[in-house]
C-alpha positions as MATLAB code, in Angstrom:
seq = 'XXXXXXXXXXXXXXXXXXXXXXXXXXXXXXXXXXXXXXXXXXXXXXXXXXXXXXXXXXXXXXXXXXXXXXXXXXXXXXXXXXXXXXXXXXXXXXXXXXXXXXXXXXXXXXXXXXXXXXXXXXXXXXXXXXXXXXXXXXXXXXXXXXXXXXXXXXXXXXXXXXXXXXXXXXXXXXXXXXXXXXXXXXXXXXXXXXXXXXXXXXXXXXXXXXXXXXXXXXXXXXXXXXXXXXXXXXXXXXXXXXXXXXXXXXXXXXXXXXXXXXXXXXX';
ca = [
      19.255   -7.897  -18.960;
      17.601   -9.531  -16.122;
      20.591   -9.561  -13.887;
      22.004   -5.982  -14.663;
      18.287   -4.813  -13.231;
      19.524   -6.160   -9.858;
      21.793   -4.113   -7.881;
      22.224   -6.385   -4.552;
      24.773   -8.426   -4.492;
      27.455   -6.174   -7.009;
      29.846   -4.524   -5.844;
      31.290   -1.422   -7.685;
      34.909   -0.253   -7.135;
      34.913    3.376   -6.526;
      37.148    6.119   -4.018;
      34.732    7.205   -1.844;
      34.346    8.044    1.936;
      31.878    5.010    2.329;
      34.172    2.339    0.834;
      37.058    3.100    2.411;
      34.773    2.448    6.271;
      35.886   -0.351    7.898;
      33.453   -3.378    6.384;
      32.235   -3.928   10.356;
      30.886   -0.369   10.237;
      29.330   -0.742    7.655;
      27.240   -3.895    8.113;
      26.222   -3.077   12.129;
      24.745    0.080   10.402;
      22.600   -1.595    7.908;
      21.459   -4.338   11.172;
      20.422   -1.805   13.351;
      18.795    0.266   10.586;
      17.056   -2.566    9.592;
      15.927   -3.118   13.227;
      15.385    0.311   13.547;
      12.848    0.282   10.268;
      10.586   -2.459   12.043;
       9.940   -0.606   15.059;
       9.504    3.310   13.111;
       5.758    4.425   12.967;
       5.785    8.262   11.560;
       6.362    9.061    8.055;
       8.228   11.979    9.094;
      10.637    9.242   10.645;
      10.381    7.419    7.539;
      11.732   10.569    5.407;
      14.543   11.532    7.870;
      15.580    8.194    7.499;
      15.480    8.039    3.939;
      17.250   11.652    3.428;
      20.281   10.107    5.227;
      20.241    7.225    3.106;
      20.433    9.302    0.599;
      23.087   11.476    1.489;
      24.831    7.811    1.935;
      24.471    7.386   -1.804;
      25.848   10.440   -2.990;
      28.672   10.193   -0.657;
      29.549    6.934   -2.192;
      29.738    8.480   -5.037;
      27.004    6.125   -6.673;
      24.064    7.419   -8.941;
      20.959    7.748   -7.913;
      19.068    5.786  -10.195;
      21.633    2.453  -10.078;
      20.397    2.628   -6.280;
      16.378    2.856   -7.087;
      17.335   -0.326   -9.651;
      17.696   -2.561   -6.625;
      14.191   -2.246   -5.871;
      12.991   -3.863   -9.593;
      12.922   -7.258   -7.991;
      10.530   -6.680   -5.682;
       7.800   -4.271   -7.482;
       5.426   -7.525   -8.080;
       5.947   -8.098   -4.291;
       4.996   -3.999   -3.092;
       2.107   -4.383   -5.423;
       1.280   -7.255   -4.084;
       1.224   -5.864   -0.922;
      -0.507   -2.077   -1.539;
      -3.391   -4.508   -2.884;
      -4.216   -6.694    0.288;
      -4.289   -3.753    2.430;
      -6.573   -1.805    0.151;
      -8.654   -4.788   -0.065;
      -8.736   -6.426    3.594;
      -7.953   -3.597    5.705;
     -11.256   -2.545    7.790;
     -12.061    1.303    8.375;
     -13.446    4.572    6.610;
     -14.118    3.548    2.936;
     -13.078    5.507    0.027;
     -14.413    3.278   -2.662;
     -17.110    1.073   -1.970;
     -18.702   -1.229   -5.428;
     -20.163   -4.453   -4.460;
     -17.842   -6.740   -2.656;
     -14.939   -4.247   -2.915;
     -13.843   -1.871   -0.366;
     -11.009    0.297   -0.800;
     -10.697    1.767    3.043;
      -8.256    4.777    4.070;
      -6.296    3.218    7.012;
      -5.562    0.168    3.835;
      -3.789    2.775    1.997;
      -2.085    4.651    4.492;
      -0.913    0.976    5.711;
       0.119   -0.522    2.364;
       2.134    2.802    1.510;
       3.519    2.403    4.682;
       5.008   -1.472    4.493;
       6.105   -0.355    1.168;
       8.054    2.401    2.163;
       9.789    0.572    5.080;
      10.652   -2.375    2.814;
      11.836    0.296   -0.153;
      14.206    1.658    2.846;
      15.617   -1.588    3.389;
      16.167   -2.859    0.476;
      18.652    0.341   -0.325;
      19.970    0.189    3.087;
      21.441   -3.639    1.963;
      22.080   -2.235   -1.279;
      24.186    0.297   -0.390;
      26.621   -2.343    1.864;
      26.918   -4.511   -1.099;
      27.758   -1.650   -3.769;
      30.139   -0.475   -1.519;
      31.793   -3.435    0.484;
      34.325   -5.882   -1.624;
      33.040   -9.497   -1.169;
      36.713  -10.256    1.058;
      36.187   -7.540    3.287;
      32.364   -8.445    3.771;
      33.693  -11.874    4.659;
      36.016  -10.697    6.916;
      33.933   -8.254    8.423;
      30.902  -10.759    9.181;
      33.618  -13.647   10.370;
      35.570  -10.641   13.004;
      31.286   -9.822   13.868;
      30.188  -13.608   14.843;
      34.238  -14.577   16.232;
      33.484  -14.210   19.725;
      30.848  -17.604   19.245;
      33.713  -19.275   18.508;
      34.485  -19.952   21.732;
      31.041  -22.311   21.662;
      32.267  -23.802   18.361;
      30.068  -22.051   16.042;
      31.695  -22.329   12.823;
      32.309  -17.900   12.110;
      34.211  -18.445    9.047;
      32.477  -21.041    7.111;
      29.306  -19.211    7.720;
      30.170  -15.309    6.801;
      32.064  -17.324    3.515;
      28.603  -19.172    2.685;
      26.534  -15.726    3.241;
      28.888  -13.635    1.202;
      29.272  -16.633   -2.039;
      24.793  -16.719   -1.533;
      24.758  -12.388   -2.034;
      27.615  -11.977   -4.137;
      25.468  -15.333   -6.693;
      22.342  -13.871   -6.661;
      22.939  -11.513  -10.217;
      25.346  -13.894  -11.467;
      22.509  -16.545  -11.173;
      20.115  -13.849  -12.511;
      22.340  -13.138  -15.987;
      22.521  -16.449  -16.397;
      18.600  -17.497  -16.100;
      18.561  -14.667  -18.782;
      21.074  -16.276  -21.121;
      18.925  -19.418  -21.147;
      15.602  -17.682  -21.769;
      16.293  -15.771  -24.289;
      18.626  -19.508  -25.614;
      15.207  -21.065  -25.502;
      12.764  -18.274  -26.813;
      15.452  -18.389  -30.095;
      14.565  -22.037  -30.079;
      11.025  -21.404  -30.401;
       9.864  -22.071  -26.808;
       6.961  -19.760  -25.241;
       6.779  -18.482  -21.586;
       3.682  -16.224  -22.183;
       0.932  -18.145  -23.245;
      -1.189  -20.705  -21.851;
      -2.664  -21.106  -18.500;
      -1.200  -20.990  -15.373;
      -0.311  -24.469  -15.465;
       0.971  -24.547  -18.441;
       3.270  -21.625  -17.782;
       4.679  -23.555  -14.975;
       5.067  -26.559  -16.995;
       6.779  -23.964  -19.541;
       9.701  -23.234  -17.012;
      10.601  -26.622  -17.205;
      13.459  -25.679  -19.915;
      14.530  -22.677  -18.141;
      14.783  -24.428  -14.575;
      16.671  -27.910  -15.573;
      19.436  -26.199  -17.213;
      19.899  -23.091  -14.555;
      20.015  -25.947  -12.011;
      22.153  -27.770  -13.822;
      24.698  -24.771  -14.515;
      24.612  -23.629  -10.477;
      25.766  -27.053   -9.231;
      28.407  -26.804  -11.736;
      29.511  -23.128  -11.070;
      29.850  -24.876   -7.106;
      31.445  -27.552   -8.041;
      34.063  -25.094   -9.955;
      33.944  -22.799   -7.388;
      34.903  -25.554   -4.522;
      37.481  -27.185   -6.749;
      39.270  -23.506   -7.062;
      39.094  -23.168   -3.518;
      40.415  -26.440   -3.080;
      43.485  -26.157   -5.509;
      44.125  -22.833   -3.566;
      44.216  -25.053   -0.182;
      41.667  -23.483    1.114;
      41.020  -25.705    4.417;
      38.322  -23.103    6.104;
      39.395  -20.562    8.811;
      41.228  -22.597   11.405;
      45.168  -21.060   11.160;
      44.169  -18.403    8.429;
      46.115  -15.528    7.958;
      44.636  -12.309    6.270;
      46.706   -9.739    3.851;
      44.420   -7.038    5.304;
      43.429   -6.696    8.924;
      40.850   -4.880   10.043;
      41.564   -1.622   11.386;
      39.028    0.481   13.024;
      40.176    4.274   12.403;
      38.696    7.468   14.415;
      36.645    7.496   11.454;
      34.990    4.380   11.510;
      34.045    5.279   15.013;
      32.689    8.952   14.481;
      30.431    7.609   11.629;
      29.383    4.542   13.626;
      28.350    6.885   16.665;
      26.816    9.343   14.254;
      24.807    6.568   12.544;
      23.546    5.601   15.607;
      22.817    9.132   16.769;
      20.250    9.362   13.730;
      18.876    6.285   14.324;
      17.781    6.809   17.871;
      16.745    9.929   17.105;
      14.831    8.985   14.399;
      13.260    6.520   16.520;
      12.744    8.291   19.849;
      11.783   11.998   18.519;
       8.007   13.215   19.132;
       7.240   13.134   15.538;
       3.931   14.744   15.098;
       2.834   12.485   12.220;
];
């Protein structure tokens, strides 16, 4: 199924040494890895970085391959982008025919993007299979409280970002349930031009449309019967702790990073 294929935004309930970090640990380590990815320019960065990751994985006790699955969604786009750099990126030619040029610094460059938008996309992975959708709520509201004091609205937003993740494969299975509904009913997504193809997803878009602004409207009408009335006066049954640790792998995360960063890699 098309939603099972995507891993962010699920959440699976294991014992492990990475779900029980405080959720705040957890999602400062995926930002500055994620900052850290954009400014990385050796491969040998790129695998140190990745070996951690994976050591992350099997510490959270979570197969390999369910982790490569989050990066299904976006094969089209690495394609996508291994192509333009073979294609429009100038220097020493490896295949030359006509108006084509396949040049060496366009590989080494697409390979690259790809492999710093593979790493990211497991980094984010990895904080949603591992962080329940409360405590990454809580985690981003305790993250963005001090702007309260300017009246930026911390709760509402870390709820909105946290209902967006945790909707993304629920929206997914159900764009699946209605293709496959309308393929049964004869209808054809594979034929035709391109226009017509869009045209085509007429049927598939009205009714997953239709069947989001209803799972909101259910979803706000729960919240409402619950008296849910935003985070002003809200008390938590779980308050975030930060534990020794939470700390030590916080300040060894950030040990790797800079490393990572700041080491004389020789390639």
């Amino acid at each position: 199924m098309l939603g099972r294929s995507v891993v962010i935004g699920q959440y699976v309930p294991l014992d492990s040494p990475i779900h029980r970090l405080d959720p705040r640990v957890k999602i400062l380590f995926v930002g500055i890895t994620i900052v850290a990815l954009f400014f990385i320019e050796q491969w040998l960065a790129f695998l140190s970085l990745g070996l951690f990751l994976l050591f992350l994985t099997f510490q959270a006790h979570l197969p390999f391959g369910y982790v490569v699955r989050s990066l299904r969604p976006i094969l089209i786009l690495l394609l996508f982008t291994l192509v333009l750099h073979l294609f429009f990126t100038p220097g020493r030619y490896l295949l030359e025919y006509g108006p084509i040029h396949i040049s060496l610094e366009g590989l080494e460059r697409g390979l690259f993007i790809i492999v710093r938008l593979c790493l990211l996309i497991v980094a984010t992975a990895l904080l949603t299979l591992t962080t329940s959708p409360v405590e990454l709520t809580d985690g981003m509201e305790y993250l963005l409280s001090p702007l309260k004091r300017w009246g930026f609205p911390a709760h509402e937003l870390a709820m909105m970002m946290t209902i967006a993740i945790r909707f993304i494969p629920t929206l997914l299975e159900e764009a699946d349930r209605i293709l496959k509904a309308q393929k049964a009913r004869g209808m054809d997504f594979e034929t035709g031009g391109l226009i017509q193809r869009a045209k085509n997803l007429i049927p598939l878009l009205v009714p997953l449309f239709v069947n989001s602004f209803k799972r909101a409207e259910d979803l706000a009408i729960a919240m409402e019967s619950r008296c849910y009335r935003g985070g002003t006066g809200r008390t938590r049954l779980r308050v975030l702790t930060m534990r020794p640790k939470d700390y030590a792998f916080l300040s060894v995360s950030l040990a790797i990073v800079v490393l990572v960063k700041f080491l004389p890699f020789p390639w």
